[in-house]
N, C-alpha and C positions, 0 to 999 in steps of 0.2 A: 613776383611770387617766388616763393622760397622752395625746393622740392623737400620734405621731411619723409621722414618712417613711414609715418600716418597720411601720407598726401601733400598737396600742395599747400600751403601756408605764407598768409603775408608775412613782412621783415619782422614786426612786432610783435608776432603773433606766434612765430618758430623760434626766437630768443629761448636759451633754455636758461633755468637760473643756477648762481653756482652749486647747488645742493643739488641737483639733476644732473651736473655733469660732475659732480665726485667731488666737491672741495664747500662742504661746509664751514661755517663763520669761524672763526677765534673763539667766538663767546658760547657758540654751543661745543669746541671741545673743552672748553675750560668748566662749564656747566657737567658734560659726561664725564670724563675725566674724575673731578672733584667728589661727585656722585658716588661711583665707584671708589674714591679711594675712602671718603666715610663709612659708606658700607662695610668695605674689608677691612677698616682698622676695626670697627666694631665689631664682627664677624670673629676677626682674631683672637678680641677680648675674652670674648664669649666660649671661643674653641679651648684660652688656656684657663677658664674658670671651670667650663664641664671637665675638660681632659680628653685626649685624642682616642678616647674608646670604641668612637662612632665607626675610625673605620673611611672604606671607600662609598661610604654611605650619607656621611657627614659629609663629606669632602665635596662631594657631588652638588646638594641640597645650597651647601656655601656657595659654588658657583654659579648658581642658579641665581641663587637672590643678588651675588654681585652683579651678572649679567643684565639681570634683571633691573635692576637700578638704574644701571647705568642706558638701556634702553628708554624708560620711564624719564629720565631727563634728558637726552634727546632727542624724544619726541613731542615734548610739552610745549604746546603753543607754536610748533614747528607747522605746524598741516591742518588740517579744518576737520578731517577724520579723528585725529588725538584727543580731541577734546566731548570726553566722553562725558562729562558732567551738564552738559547742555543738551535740552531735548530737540531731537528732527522736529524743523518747521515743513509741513509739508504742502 
C-alpha cells in the first residue's frame, strides 16, 4: 500500500498521470498554443478593421476570447467532464 493525500492506495492505483502532476503532452500544448495564436491573429485583424476606439474595453473582451480559446482546446477530450455535448448516463 501506497500512503496518498486521500488515504492509503495500492501502487496502481496512487500512480498520478503526467497532466496531474503539472507536465501535460506535446500535442495538447501545441493544440493550446495554436489555438490561441489563431485566435489573436484574427482578433488583430478585426481590432485594425474597427480601429482601436474601444479602448480598455475592447482590450479586455479580446483577452477573454483569447483565453478562452485556448482553455476550450485544452480541455477538449482531455477529461470525461469536458465533453459537454454528451448526455449524463445515469
Amino acid at each position: 500500500m501506497v500512503s496518498t493525500v486521500v488515504g492509503q492506495k495500492c501502487p496502481r492505483c496512487a500512480r498520478q498521470s503526467t497532466r496531474a502532476r503539472g507536465y501535460p503532452g506535446s500535442l495538447l500544448l501545441l493544440r493550446a498554443f495554436g489555438a490561441g495564436l489563431a485566435v489573436a491573429a484574427v482578433g488583430a485583424l478585426v481590432l485594425l478593421k474597427v480601429g482601436l476606439f474601444g479602448g480598455i474595453l475592447l482590450a479586455a473582451g479580446y483577452g477573454f476570447l483569447v483565453g478562452e480559446a485556448v482553455r476550450q482546446a485544452a480541455a477538449s477530450g482531455s477529461t470525461p467532464g469536458s465533453e459537454r455535448s454528451r448526455p449524463r448516463r445515469w
